[in-house]
Each structure stands twice: as structure tokens, then as C-alpha cells.
DOVEXMAR-21287 format. One record per residue (C-alpha): residue number from 0; residue in three letters; x, y, z. Coordinates in steps of 0.001 Angstrom, whole numbers, plus 500000, padded with zeros to 6 digits. Each point is the difference from the previous one (the first is absolute). Layout:
<nodes>
 num residu      x      y      z
 NUM    ala      X      Y      Z
...
</nodes>
This chain:
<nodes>
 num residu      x      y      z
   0    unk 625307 534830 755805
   1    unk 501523 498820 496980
   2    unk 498005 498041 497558
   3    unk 501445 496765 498348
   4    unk 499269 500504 496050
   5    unk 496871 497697 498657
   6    unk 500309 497512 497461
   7    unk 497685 501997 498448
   8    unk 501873 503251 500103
   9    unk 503409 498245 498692
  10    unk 497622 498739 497680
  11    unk 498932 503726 498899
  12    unk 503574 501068 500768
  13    unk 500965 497755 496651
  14    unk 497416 501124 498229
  15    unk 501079 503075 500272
  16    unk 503634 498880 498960
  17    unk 498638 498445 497372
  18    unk 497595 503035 499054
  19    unk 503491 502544 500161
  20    unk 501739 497582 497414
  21    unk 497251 499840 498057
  22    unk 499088 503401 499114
  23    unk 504227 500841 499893
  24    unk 499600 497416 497042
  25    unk 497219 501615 498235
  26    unk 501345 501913 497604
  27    unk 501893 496953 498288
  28    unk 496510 497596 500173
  29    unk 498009 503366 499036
  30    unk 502373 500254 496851
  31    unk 499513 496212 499364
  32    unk 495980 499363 499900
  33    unk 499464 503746 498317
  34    unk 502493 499350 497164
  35    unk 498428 496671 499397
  36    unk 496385 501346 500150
  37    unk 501167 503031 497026
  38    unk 501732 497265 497931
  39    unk 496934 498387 500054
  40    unk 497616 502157 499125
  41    unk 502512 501554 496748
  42    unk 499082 496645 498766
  43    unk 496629 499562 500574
  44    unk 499139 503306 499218
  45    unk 502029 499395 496498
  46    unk 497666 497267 499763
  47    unk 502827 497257 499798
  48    unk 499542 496774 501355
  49    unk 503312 499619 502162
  50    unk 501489 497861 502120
  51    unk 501793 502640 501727
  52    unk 497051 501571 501109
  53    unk 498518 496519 501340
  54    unk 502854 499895 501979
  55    unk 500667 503710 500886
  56    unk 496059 500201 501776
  57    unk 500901 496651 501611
  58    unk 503071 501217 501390
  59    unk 498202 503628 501181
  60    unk 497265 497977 501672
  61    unk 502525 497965 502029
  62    unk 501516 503108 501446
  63    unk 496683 501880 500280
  64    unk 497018 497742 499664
  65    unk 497555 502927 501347
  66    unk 498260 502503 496828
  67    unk 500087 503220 500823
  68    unk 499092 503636 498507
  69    unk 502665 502661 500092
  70    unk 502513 498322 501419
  71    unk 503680 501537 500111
  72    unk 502709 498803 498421
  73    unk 502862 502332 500030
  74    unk 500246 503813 500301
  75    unk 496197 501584 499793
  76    unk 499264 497202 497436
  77    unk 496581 498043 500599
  78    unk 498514 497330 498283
  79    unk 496689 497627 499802
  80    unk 501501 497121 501181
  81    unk 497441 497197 498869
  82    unk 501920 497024 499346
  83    unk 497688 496848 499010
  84    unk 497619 502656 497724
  85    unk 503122 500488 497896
  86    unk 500745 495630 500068
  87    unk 496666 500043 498849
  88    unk 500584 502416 497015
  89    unk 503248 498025 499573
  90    unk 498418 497012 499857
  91    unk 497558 501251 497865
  92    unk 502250 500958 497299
  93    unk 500900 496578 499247
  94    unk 497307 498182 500187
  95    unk 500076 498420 503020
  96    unk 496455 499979 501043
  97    unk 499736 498126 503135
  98    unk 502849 501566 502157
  99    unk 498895 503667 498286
 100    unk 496544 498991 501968
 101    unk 502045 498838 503165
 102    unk 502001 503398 500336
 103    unk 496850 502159 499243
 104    unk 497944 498255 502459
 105    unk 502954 500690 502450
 106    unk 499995 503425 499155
 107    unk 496419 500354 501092
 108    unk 499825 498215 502946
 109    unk 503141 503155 501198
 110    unk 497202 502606 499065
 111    unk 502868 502600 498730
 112    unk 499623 499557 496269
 113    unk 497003 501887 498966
 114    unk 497027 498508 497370
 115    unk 501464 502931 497660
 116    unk 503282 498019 499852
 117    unk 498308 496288 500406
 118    unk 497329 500195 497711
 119    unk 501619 500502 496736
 120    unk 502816 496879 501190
 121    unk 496727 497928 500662
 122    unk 498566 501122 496569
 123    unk 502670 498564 498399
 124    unk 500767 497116 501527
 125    unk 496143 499256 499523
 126    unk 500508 500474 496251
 127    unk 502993 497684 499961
 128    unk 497976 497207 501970
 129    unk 497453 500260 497369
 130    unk 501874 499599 497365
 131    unk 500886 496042 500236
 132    unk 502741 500105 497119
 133    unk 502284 502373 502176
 134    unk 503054 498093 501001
 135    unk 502554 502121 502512
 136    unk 502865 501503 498806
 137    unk 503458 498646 501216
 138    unk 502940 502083 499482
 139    unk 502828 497977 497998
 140    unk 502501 497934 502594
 141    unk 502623 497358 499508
 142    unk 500210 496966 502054
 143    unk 502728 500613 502524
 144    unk 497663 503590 501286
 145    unk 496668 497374 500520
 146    unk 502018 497590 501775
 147    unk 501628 502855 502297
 148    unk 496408 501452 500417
 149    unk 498864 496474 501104
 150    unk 503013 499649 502325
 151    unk 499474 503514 501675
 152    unk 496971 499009 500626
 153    unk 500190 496742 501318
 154    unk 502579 501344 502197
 155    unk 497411 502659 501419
 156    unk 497463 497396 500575
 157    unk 502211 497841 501818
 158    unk 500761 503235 502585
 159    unk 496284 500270 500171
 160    unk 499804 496447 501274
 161    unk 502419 500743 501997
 162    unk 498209 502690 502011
 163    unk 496605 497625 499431
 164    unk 502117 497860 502261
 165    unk 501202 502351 502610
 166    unk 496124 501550 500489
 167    unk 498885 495966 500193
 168    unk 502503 499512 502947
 169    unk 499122 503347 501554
 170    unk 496223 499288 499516
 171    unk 500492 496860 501856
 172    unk 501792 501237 502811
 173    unk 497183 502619 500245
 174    unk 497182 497421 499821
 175    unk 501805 498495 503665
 176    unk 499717 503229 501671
 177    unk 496360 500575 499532
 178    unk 501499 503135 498055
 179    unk 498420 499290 496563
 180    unk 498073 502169 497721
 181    unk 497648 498824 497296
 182    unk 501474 502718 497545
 183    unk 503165 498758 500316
 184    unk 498764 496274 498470
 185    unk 498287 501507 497507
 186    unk 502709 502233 498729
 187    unk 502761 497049 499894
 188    unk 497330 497893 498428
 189    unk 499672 502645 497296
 190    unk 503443 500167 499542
 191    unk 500750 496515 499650
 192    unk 497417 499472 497464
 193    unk 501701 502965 498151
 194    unk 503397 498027 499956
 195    unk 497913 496523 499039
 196    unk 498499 502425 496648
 197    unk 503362 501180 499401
 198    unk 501797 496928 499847
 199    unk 497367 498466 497650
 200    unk 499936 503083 497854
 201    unk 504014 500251 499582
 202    unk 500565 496656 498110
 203    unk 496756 501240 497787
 204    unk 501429 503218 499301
 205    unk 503451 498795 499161
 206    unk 498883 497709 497092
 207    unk 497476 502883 498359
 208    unk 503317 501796 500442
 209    unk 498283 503227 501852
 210    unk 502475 502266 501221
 211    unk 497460 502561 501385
 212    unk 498542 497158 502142
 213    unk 503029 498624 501339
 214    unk 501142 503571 500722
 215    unk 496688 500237 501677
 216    unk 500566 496700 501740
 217    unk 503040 501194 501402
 218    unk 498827 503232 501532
 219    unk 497309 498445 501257
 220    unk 501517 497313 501954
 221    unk 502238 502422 501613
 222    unk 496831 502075 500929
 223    unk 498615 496863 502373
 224    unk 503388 499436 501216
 225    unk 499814 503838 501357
 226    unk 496618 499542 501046
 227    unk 500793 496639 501909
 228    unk 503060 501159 501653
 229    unk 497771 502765 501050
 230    unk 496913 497903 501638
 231    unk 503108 498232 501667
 232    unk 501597 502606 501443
 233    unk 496015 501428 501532
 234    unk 499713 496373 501451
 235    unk 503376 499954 501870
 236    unk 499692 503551 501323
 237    unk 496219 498809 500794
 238    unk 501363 496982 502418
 239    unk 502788 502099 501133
 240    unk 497758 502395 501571
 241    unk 497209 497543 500926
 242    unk 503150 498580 502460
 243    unk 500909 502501 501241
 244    unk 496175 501597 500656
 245    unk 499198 496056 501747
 246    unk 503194 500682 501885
 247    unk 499158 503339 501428
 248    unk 496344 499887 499993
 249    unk 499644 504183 500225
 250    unk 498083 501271 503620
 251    unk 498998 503314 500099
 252    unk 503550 501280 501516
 253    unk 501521 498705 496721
 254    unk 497365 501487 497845
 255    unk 499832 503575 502046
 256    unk 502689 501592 501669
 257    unk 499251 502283 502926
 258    unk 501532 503471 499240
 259    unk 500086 500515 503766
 260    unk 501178 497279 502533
 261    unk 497662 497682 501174
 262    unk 499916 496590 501698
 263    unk 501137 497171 497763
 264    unk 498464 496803 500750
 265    unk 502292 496817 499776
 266    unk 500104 498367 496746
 267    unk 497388 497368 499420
 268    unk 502210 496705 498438
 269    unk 498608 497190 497770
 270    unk 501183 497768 502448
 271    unk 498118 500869 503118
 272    unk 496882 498209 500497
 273    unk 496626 501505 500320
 274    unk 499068 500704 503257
 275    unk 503326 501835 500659
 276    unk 500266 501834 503432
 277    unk 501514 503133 498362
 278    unk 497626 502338 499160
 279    unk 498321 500950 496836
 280    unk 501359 502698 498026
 281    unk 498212 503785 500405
 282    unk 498592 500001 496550
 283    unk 499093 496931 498604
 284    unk 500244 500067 496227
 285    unk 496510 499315 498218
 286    unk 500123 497325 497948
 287    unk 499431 501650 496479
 288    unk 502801 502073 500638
 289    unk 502628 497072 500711
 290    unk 498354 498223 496727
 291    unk 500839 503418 498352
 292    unk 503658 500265 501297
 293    unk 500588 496462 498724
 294    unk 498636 500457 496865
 295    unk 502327 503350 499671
 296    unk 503160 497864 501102
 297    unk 498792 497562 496816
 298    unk 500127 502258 497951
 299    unk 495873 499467 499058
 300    unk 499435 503709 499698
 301    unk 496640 499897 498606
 302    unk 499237 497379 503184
 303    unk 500802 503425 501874
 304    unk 497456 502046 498944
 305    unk 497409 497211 499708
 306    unk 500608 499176 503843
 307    unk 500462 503536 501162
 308    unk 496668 501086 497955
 309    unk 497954 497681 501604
 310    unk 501139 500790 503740
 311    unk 497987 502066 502571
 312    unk 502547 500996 502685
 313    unk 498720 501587 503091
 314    unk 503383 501079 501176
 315    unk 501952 502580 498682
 316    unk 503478 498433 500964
 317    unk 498643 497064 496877
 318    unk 498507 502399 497956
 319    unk 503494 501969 499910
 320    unk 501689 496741 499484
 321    unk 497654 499118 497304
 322    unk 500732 503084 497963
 323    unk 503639 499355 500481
 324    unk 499787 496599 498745
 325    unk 498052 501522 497136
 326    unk 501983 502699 499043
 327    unk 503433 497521 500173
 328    unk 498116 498315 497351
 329    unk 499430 502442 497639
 330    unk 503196 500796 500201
 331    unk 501220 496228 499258
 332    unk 498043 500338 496607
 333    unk 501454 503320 499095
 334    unk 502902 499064 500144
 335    unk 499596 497187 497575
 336    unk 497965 501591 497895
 337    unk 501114 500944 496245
 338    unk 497468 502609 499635
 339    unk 500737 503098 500944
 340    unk 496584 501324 500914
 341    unk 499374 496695 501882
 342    unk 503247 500746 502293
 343    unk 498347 503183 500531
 344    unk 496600 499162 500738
 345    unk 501689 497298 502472
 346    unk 502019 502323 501536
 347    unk 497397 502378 500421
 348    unk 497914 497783 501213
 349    unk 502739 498659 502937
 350    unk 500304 503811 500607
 351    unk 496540 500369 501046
 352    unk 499481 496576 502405
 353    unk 503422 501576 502069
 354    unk 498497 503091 500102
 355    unk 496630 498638 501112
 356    unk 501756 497706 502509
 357    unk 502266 503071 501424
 358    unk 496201 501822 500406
 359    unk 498067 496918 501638
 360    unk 503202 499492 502730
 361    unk 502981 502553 499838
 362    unk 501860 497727 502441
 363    unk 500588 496992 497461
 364    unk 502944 499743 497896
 365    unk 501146 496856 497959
 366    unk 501762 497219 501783
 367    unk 503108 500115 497698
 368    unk 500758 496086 501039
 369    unk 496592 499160 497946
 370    unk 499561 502478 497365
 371    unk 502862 500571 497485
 372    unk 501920 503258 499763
 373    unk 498348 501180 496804
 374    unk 496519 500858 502593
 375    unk 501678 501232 503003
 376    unk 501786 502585 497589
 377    unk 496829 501038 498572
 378    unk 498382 499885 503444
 379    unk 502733 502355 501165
 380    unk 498959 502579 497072
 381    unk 496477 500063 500138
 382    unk 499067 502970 501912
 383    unk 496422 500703 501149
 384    unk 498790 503710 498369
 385    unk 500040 502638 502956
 386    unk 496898 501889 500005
 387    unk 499584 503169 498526
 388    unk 500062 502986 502700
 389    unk 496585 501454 499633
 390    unk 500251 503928 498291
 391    unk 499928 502640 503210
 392    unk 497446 502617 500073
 393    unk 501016 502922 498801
 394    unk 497614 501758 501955
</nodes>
């Protein structure tokens, strides 16, 4: 039988699209945030308070918001990518107390900058804080560059109201399905109180006439744009697959395939009442495990493993199913994971629930009309060790 694609697996299909574009682009957005991360630190490390570099960091953290040790940025070369330690030192060199504190608490919270590299920056800016009569240092401008700063970034606040708008709408429509999440509020909540700071700031910083802050500004608004447009796009592909999983509810035929043929019961539809004549199917799916499969198809991962880890299946049909739901999970967050190790470890970890479904009932494979491609491939390769032939006697 042929299967009809998903939404879900058109859904990974683009992904992967998108994914194959990405990474043919690298080299160019590689060239981009690593250029503007060494211009940056020449200055800083010159101890010259610079616009440029203001601007540079902002522009690197757009592209690559992420710090990072020994990351590579073209041939064999590797760097310490830590991006708001070195806003913080930049910051720092002209004075600019509060927003020197702002990037160096970032830093920390990322847990990639070491106290060897904080604690001298935090020395400092102590020292300046102390000292009431230091006034921060603003590189020499003319009026036409402020009033272009505070244009750029009005402009970039205006896009990040923009995508404040298109979460809002998406939120809403959410909300109606029964589909919300309480992370989601708080993150657009967050980010809209961002934009309200902004906006009062900009006006503030124009008349001081601080470049480095509007700079700042400017970066920073496009930073909750990207982070908007990104909650927005996790609450559409959400609903998407919360449709499709209420149109489809999963029985155990969708969630296990029978390697050899068996009897498949008729297909049970919304519409039929309760006390249908047809008969039930042969394995009734526990109820855990169809909370599970939903919460997979919604894309709440860690709802997965929270469901799955308090479940006690007595049959080993579920349990199989169970470890398949688990291990397409794990595999969902490696592949959206910008750590290395963490793709890995999740991989690894996918690897392991296959094999251990494979052991508890060889006869299961993934339905490929409910789990995406990505899992039946890695199904496929997952091979059970063969046991090692005991030695012969030599006797």
C-alpha cells in the first residue's frame, strides 16, 4: 500500500529544503558574523571606544546569537566565539556603565565565558560605578550620522512590531483551538515590553546624542523581531499538527505497523457514535500513549518524555510504541539543536529507544503515514548486535 505523505512529513520535507539551502549558504553568513566579531575585538582589544565595534558585535549576534568555544570559521581556523562578553568590554571602554552590566549579565546567564575572562570586566566596571564623576565616552559624530542612527533604528523597531503583531494574531487563533501554551504568553509579553523600553529609550538617546546606544538600539530591536518571528512560526507549526493529530486521532495500526500481515480492523471515524456495531480494534491504544503521540504531533517534546516516563505498559506492542514515540523525539530536538554534542547525545539517545523497541518486539516497524521519514530511516539502520559465537574447545 502506498502511503499519502503527512502534513507533518511535508512539514519535515521543507525543513529539510530549508536545512539544504541553509547550510549551501553558510560560507557567505559564516564570513559575515566572523568578520564582524574580529573587527570588533581589534578595537576593543586596542582599547578604543568605537562605534564600529558597537555595531560590528550587533551585527555578529544577529547572524549567530549563540556563544560558543572553538568554533570554525574558515579553513582549520577556530575561535571563542563569546559575543555579549566582548559588548560588555566594548561597552566598558566608554563608559557606558549600565548596558556594560546588561551584556555581562547576558554573558553569564550562557555559562561559556569563564570567571577568568568575567571577573576582571566586572572589576572594572565596579570601579567605574564607584567613581560618580565618570561620564561615558562618546566618539565624535555630526548630526546627519545621529539622525540616520535614530532612523535605522526606528525602522527596526517598527519590523519588530510588526512580528509583535503577527505572534498576537497567531496567539489568538491558538487560544480558539485549546492549543495554547503558557510559554508562548510569556515570551511575547517579554518581547513586547522590550519594544515598549526601546521606543522610550530611542528619543532619550537621540538628544544625549549616543551613538553606541542607538547602534545598540538598533541591533537589538532586530534581535526580538528574530525571536518573535520565531515563537510565531513554533505556534503555527504547533496548530498545524494539533489538526491534523485531532483529525487522525493515531490507533495502534497507525502507531505500529505489523511487519507480517495481519488482520486490519476497519477504521474507527469521529463520526460514528458510541455504541457502534463494528467491532473494537485488536489492540486498543492505552491512553498515555495516545496523550504521548499527540503531544509528539505538537511538537511538545519535553511533554513526550514526561508522559512516556510516567507510563507502566503491560503490553509489549505499547511499550515498543512508546520507545518509538520516544526515540522520534529525540530525534526532533537533534535536529534543532545548535550544539553539537547535544545533536549527539539526542541522536544517541533515539539510537538506543529503536534498538530497545526492535529487542522488546522484532515484528514492529514505524508506520511511515505517522512518523516522519527522518525515524523510519534511522529505524531502517539500527541493527540489533548479533551475539558473539562462543570460542570452541580446542580440546
Amino acid at each position: 500500500m502506498i502511503h499519502q505523505p503527512t502534513i507533518l512529513s511535508r512539514a519535515l520535507l521543507s525543513l529539510a529544503i530549508m536545512t539544504t539551502a541553509f547550510l549551501a549558504a553558510a560560507p557567505t553568513e559564516a564570513a559575515r558574523w566572523y568578520e564582524d566579531y574580529d573587527l570588533a575585538v581589534e578595537y576593543i582589544e586596542a582599547g578604543q571606544c568605537s562605534t564600529e565595534a558597537i555595531e560590528a558585535l550587533g551585527a555578529a549576534v544577529v547572524d549567530k546569537s549563540k556563544p560558543k568555544r572553538s568554533v570554525k570559521t574558515y579553513a582549520q581556523r577556530r575561535i571563542d566565539y563569546l559575543p555579549y562578553y566582548q559588548l560588555a568590554r566594548a561597552h566598558l571602554v566608554c563608559g557606558n556603565t549600565d548596558l556594560a552590566q546588561q551584556y555581562l549579565e547576558r554573558s553569564r546567564t550562557y555559562n561559556i565565558a569563564s570567571e577568568e575572562e568575567l571577573g576582571p570586566v566586572e572589576q572594572r566596571l565596579n570601579a567605574l560605578l564607584a567613581d560618580q564623576t565618570t561620564q561615558p565616552t562618546n566618539p565624535p559624530f555630526d548630526q546627519e550620522a545621529l539622525d540616520n542612527r535614530l532612523l535605522a533604528a526606528q525602522q527596526n523597531l517598527e519590523g519588530a512590531r510588526g512580528a509583535l503583531s503577527s505572534t498576537n494574531h497567531s496567539l489568538a487563533e491558538a487560544i480558539g483551538l485549546h492549543a495554547e501554551n503558557l510559554h508562548w504568553a510569556t515570551q511575547r509579553d517579554e518581547s513586547a515590553r522590550r519594544i515598549e523600553s526601546l521606543a522610550t529609550a530611542l528619543s532619550r538617546y537621540h538628544e544625549e546624542g549616543d551613538l553606541l546606544a542607538l547602534a545598540d538600539a538598533a541591533h537589538s530591536a532586530t534581535e526580538v523581531t528574530r525571536s518573535l518571528d520565531g515563537l510565531t512560526n513554533q505556534i503555527n507549526r504547533a496548530m498545524e499538527e494539533l489538526r491534523t493529530a485531532r483529525a487522525a486521532t493515531p490507533t495502534a495500526q497507525a502507531l505500529i505497523a505489523e511487519v507480517r500481515p495481519t488482520a486490519t480492523p476497519p477504521p474507527i471515524r469521529a463520526e460514528m457514535a458510541q455504541d457502534s456495531v463494528l467491532p473494537p480494534p485488536a489492540h486498543s491504544v492505552p491512553g498515555n500513549l495516545r496523550s504521548a503521540a499527540a503531544a509528539y504531533l505538537s511538537g511538545n517534546y519535553d511533554s513526550v518524555m514526561t508522559i512516556l516516563n510516567q507510563a507502566n505498559f503491560g503490553d509489549s506492542k505499547a511499550q515498543a510504541a512508546a520507545l518509538l514515540i520516544r526515540a522520534a523525539a529525540f530525534l526532533s530536538l537533534a535536529t534543532t539543536a545548535e550544539d553539537g554534542a547535544v545533536t549527539r547525545s539526542h541522536t544517541k539517545t533515539a539510537r538506543a529507544n529503536i534498538l530497545a523497541s526492535k529487542k522488546l518486539n522484532p515484528e514492529i516497524h514505524p508506520d511511515p503515514t505517522f512518523f516522519p521519514p527522518p525515524v523510519v530511516q534511522l529505524f531502517n539502520e539500527v541493527r540489533p548486535e548479533k551475539p558473539s559465537r562462543p570460542e570452541e574447545d580446542p580440546s
